[in-house]
C-alpha positions as MATLAB code, in Angstrom:
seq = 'XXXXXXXXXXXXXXXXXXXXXXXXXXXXXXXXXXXXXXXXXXXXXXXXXXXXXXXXXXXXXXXXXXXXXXXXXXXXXXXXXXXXXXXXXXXXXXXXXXXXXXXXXXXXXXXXXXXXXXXXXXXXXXXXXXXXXXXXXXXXXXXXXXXXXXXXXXXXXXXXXXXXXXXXXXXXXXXXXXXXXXXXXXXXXXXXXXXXXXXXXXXXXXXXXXXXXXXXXXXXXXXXXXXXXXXXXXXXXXXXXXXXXXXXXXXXXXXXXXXXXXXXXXXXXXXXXXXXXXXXXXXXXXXXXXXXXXXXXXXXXXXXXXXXXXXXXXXXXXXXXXXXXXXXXXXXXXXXXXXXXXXXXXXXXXXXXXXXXXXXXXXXXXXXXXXXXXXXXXXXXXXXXXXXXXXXXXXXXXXXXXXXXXXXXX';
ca = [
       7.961    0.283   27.154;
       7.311   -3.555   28.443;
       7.842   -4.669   25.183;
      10.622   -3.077   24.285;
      12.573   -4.220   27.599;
      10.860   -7.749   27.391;
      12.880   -8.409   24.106;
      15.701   -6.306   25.026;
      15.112   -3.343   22.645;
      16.335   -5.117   19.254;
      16.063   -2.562   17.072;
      19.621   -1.102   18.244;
      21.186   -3.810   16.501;
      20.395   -2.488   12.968;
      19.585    0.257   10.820;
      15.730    0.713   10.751;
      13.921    2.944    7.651;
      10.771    3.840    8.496;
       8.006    4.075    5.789;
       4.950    6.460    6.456;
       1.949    7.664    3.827;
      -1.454    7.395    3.082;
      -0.877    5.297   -0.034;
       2.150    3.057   -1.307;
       3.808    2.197    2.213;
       3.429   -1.294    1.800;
       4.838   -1.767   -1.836;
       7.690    1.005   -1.434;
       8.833   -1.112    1.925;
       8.927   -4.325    0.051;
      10.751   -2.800   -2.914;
      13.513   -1.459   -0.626;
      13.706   -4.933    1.098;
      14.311   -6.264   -2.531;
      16.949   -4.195   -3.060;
      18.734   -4.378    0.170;
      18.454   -8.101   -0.248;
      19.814   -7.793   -4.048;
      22.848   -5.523   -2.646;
      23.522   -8.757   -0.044;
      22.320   -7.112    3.422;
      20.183   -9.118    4.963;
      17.174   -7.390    6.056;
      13.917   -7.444    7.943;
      10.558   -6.432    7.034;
       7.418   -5.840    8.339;
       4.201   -4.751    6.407;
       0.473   -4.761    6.484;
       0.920   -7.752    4.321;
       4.353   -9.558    5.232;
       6.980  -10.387    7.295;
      10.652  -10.912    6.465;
      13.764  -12.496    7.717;
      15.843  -12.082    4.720;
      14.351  -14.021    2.147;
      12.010  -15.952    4.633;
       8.485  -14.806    4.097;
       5.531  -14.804    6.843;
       2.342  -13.710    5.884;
       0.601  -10.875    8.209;
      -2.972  -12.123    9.022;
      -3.416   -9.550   11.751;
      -5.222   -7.145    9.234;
      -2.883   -4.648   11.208;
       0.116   -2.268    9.788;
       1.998   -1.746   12.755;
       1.235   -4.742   14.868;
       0.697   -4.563   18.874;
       4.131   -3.588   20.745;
       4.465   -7.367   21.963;
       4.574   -8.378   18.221;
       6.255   -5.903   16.917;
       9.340   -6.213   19.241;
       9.307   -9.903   19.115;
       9.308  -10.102   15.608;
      12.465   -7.494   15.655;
      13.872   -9.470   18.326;
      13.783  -12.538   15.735;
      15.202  -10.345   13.145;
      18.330   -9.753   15.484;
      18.858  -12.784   16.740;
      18.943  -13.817   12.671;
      21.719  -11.075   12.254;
      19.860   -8.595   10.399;
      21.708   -5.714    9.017;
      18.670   -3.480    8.609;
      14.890   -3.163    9.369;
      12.305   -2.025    6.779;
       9.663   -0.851    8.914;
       5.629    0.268    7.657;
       4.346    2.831    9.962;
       1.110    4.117   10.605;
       0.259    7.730   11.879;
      -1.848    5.333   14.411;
       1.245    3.848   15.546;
       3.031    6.966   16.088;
       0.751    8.681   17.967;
       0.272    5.572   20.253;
       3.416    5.311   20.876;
       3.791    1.476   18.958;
       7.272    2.542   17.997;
       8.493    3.317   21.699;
      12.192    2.021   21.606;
      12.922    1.497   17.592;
      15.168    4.439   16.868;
      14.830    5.364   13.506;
      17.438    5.891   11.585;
      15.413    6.817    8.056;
      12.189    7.996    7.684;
      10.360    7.903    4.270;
       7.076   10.103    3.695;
       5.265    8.844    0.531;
       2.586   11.014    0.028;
      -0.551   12.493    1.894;
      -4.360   12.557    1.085;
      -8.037   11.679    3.089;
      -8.026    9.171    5.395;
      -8.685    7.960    8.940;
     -10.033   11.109   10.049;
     -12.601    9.525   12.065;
      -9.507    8.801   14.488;
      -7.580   12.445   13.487;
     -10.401   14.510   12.577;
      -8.736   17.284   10.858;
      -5.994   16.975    7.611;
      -3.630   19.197   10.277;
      -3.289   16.730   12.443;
      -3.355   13.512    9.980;
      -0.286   15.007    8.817;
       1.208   16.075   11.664;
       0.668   12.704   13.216;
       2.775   11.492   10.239;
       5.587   14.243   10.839;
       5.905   12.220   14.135;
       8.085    9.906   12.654;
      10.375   12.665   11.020;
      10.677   14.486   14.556;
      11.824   11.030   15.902;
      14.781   11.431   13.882;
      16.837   13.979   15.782;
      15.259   12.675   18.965;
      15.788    9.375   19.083;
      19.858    7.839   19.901;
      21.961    7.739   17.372;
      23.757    4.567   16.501;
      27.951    4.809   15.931;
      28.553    5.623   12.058;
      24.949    5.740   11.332;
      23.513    9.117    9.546;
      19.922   10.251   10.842;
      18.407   10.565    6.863;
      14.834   12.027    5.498;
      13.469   11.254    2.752;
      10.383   13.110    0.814;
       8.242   12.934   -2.264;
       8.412   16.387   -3.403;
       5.564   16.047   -5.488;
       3.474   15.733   -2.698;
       1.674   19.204   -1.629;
       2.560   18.551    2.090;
       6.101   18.159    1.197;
       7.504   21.604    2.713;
       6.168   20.513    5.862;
       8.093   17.279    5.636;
      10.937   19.109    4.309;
      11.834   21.664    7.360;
      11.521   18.664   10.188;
      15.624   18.673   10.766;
      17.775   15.625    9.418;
      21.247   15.152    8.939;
      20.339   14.299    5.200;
      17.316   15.110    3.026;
      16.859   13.536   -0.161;
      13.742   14.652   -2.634;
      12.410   12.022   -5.149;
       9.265   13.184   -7.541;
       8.989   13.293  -10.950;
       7.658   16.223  -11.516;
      10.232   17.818   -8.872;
      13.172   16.317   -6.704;
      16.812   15.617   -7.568;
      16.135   11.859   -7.710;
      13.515   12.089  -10.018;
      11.672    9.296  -13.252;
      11.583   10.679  -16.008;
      10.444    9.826  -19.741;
       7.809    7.236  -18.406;
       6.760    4.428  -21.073;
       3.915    2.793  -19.302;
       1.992   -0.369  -20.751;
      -0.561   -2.870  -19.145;
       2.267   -5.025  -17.407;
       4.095   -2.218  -16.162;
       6.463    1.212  -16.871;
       9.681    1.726  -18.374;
      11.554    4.834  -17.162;
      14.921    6.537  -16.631;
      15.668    6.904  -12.895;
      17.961    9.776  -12.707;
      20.180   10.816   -9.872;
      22.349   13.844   -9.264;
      25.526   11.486  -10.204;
      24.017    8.853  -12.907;
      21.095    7.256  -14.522;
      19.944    3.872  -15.380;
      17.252    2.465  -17.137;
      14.241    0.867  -15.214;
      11.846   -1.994  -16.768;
       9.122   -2.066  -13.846;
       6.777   -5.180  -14.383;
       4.705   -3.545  -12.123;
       1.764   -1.521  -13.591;
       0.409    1.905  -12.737;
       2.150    5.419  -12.133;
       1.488    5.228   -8.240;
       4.532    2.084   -8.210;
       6.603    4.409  -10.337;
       6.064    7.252   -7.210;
       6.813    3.470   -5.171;
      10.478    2.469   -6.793;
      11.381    5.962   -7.227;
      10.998    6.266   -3.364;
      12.738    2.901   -2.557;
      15.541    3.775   -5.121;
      16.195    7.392   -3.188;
      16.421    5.365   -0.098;
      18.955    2.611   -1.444;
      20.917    5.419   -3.175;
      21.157    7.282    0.236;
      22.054    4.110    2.101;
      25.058    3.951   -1.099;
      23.162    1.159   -2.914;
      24.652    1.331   -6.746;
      22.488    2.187   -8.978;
      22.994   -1.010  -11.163;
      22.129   -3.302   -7.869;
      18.742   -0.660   -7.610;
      18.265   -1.729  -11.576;
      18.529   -5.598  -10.843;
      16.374   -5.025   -7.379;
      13.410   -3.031   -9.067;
      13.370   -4.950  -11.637;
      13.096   -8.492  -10.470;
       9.683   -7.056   -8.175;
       6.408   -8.590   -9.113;
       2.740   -7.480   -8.255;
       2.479   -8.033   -4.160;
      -0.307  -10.145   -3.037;
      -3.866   -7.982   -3.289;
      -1.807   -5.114   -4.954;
      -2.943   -4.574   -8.347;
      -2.870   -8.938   -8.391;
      -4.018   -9.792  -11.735;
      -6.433  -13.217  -11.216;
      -5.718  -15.624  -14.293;
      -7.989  -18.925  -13.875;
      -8.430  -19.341  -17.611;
     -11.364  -16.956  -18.329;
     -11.283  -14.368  -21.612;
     -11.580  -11.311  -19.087;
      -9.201   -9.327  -16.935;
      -9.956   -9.844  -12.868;
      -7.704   -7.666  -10.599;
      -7.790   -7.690   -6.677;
      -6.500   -3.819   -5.356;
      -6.006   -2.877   -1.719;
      -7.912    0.768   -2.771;
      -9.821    2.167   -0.323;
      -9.767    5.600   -0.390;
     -11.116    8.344   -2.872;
      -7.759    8.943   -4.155;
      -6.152    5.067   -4.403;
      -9.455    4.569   -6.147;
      -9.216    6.947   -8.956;
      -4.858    6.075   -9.541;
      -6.543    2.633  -10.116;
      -9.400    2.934  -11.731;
      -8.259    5.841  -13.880;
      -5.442    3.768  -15.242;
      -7.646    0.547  -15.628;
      -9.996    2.848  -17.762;
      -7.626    3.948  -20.300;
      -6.511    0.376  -20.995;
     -10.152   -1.163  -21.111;
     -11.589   -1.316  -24.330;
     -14.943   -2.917  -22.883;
     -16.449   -2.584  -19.682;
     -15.095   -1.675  -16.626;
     -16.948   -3.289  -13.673;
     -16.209   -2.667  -10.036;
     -16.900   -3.749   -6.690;
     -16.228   -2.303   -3.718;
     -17.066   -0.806   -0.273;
     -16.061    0.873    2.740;
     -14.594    0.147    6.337;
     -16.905    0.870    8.880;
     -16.294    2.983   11.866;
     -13.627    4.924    9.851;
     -13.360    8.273    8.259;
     -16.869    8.883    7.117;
     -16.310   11.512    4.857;
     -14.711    9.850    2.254;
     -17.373    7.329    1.568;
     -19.693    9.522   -0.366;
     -16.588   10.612   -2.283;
     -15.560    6.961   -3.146;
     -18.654    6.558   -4.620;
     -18.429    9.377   -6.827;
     -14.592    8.409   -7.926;
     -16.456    4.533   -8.887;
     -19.051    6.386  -10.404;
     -16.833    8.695  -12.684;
     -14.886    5.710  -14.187;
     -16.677    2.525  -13.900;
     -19.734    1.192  -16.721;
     -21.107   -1.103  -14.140;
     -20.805    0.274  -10.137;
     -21.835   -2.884   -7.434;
     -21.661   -1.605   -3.694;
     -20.863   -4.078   -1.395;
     -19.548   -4.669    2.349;
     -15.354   -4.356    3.128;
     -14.932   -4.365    6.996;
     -18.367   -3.059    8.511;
     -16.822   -3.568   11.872;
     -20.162   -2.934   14.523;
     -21.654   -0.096   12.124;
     -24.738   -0.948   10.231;
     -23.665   -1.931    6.474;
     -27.040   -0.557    5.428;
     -25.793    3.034    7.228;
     -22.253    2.452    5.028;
     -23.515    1.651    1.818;
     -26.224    4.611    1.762;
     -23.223    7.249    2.627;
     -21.127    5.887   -0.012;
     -24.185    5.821   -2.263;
     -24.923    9.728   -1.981;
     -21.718    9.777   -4.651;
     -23.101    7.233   -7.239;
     -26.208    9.168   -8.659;
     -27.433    6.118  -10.827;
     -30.794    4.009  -10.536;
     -30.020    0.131   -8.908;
     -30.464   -1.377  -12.103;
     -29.099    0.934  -14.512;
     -25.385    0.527  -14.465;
     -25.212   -0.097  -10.136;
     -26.325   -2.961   -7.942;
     -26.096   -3.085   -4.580;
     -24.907   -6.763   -3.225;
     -23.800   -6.513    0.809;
     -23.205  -10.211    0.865;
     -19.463   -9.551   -0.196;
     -18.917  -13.140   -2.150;
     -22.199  -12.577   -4.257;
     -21.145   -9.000   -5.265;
     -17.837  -10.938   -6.859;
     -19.911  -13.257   -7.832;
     -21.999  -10.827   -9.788;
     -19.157   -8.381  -11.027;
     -17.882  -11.720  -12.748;
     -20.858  -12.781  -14.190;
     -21.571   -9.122  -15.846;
     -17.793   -9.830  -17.550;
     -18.297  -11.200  -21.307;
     -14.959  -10.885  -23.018;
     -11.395  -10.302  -23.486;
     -11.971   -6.430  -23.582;
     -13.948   -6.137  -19.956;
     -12.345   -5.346  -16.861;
     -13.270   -6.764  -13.491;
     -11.762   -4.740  -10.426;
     -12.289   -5.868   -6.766;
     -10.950   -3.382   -4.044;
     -10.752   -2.509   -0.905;
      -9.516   -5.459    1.069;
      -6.589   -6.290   -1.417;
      -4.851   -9.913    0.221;
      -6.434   -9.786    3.882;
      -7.620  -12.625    4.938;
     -10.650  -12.062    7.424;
     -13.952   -9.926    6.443;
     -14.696   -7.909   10.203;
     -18.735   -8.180   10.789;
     -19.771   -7.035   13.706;
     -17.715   -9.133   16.180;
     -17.490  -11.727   13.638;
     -14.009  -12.394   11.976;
     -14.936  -14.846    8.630;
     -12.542  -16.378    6.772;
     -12.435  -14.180    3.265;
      -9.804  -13.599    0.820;
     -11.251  -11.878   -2.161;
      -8.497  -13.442   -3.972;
      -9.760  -17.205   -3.334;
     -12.940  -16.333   -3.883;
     -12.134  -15.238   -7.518;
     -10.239  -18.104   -8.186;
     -12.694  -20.159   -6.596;
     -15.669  -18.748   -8.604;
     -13.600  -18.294  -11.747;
     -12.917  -22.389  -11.409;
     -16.387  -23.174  -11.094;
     -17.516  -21.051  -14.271;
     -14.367  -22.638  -16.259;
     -15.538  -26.078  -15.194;
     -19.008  -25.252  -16.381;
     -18.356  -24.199  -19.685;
     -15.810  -27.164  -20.438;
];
């Protein structure tokens, strides 16, 4: 409430679309920035990774999705003050059931999809998602701004999308494509990205993603339903979409001249994991090598299921830190390892020290046919340990290593 009356409670000044989901927020928020920007409305954004003022780009080093109130109002407040016509907003179920968004009336509210995660803070599935539904039942509660429609909008491919579906809205649109009237359909997908018809009730257009994966198909789908309901043409949606590259740590392919494929992913849960790896394993001819870990003093259940997701795709398996926070690493990496039945030696290693474990996942990569995957911490820019916060980007630390090896074999 401080905030918000500090900066004068910003967010009246422009239509804010709120993006909520276990997986995709972050890419689905900057595709419908794109496309806003494409269509010549200058927007704001604000994401786990980035902050816009139209085309001006900040990077978000907090390691936070919804940043503290203070922030996140004086960050609108600059988007105001730079005449922003809309707000692309990432939301957390944290944030809504702390009340971060006290103040931002939201005019469109986006769920993505649902699956495991931070049920350490949640506990229970029911209330995960109804922590999420938060944002929908802001809708009709929050004030309504002149000429302004209160919209939902749901992935009705999603199990949990009846639930989404009956929270009242002035407008509900329903994306999928297996269901939804805004749907993708005949999907052509390929190691740089997916071809596909986006079809609405009154058209269709042709959609060259250069984005890879089916999960960012489920992302432009969502963003398109949005622009279409804000009366984006579809044509504008085309040019947007299509002019998106890989964000930073999101499926970021690492080229520093070796034979090998390196990719950074933000995947940290059981199901992110297996979208990524699953794909990755049907387009690698060689080995498939993979390191990762898990947050500490999160959801605890999911660790030993991560494992077994790494374990079901991957040749070679090394467990390493992500964020261990105060918890014991050791503690971590023995949960996660109740998934991955395999012998340390035989196809798994187990590598806390997070730079060695890339340095080793590289190092087991021979040629053009292997596949190196790093996930977990995607593009942040800190590693957590205890109350530690060290300077890592798994990104650099690729290139870095990757520069080294290229130097030594010249």
């Amino acid at each position: 409430m401080a905030a918000a009356i500090r900066y004068g409670f910003p967010a009246n000044k422009m239509i804010v679309i709120a993006v909520t989901g276990t997986k995709g927020k972050t890419s689905t928020s900057n595709m419908i920035h794109r496309i806003f920007t494409e269509a010549g409305r200058k927007t704001g954004l604000l994401t786990t990774i980035n902050f816009k003022i139209g085309e001006d780009e900040e990077r978000n080093t907090t390691n936070h999705t919804t940043v503290s109130p203070f922030q996140l109002q004086k960050k609108i407040r600059e988007m105001a003050d730079a005449r922003c016509e809309l707000l692309v907003l990432e939301v957390t179920s944290h944030a809504v059931v702390q009340h971060r968004l006290w103040g931002i009336n939201v005019d469109t509210a986006l769920f993505t999809n649902l699956s495991q995660d931070h049920l350490d803070y949640h506990k229970t599935m029911e209330r995960y998602r109804n922590a999420k539904g938060g944002l929908f039942e802001r809708l009709n509660a929050s004030a309504r701004k002149p000429g302004v429609s209160k919209i939902s909008v749901v992935n009705q491919d999603d199990p949990e999308h009846e639930y989404f579906n009956r929270i009242p809205a002035d407008q509900l649109f329903e994306y999928g494509i297996l269901k939804g009237a805004y749907a993708a359909r005949n999907l052509q997908p390929n190691a740089e990205g997916t071809k596909f018809l986006l079809r609405i009730p009154n058209g269709e257009v042709e959609i060259d993603l250069k984005i890879p994966g089916q999960m960012n198909v489920y992302n432009a789908l969502a963003a398109a339903t949005v622009a279409t309901a804000h009366q984006i043409n579809l044509h504008v949606i085309k040019k947007g979409l299509e002019s998106m590259q890989p964000l930073p740590g999101r499926l970021e392919v690492i080229e520093e001249g070796q034979p090998y494929t390196v990719v950074v992913d933000f995947a940290h849960t059981e199901e992110s994991l297996r979208q990524v790896l699953k794909m990755f394993r049907e387009l690698t001819k060689g080995k498939l090598i993979v390191a990762f870990g898990a947050t500490g003093e999160r959801d605890q259940g999911k660790r030993p299921k991560m494992g077994a997701v790494v374990h079901q795709f991957a040749d070679q398996v090394i467990l390493t830190n992500d964020d261990p926070y105060m918890e014991d690493p050791l503690k971590i990496a023995e949960m996660i390892r109740e998934g991955i039945p395999r012998v340390e030696g035989q196809g798994f290693w187990q590598v806390l020290d997070r730079k060695e474990a890339i340095r080793l996942a590289l190092s087991m990569a021979q040629t053009e046919q292997d596949t190196v995957i790093i996930a977990g911490k995607g593009a942040e820019a800190y590693q957590l340990l205890g109350r530690q916060r060290i300077p890592h980007d798994d990104r650099q630390v690729v290139r870095e290593l990757l520069s080294r090896a290229t130097e030594v074999d010249l």
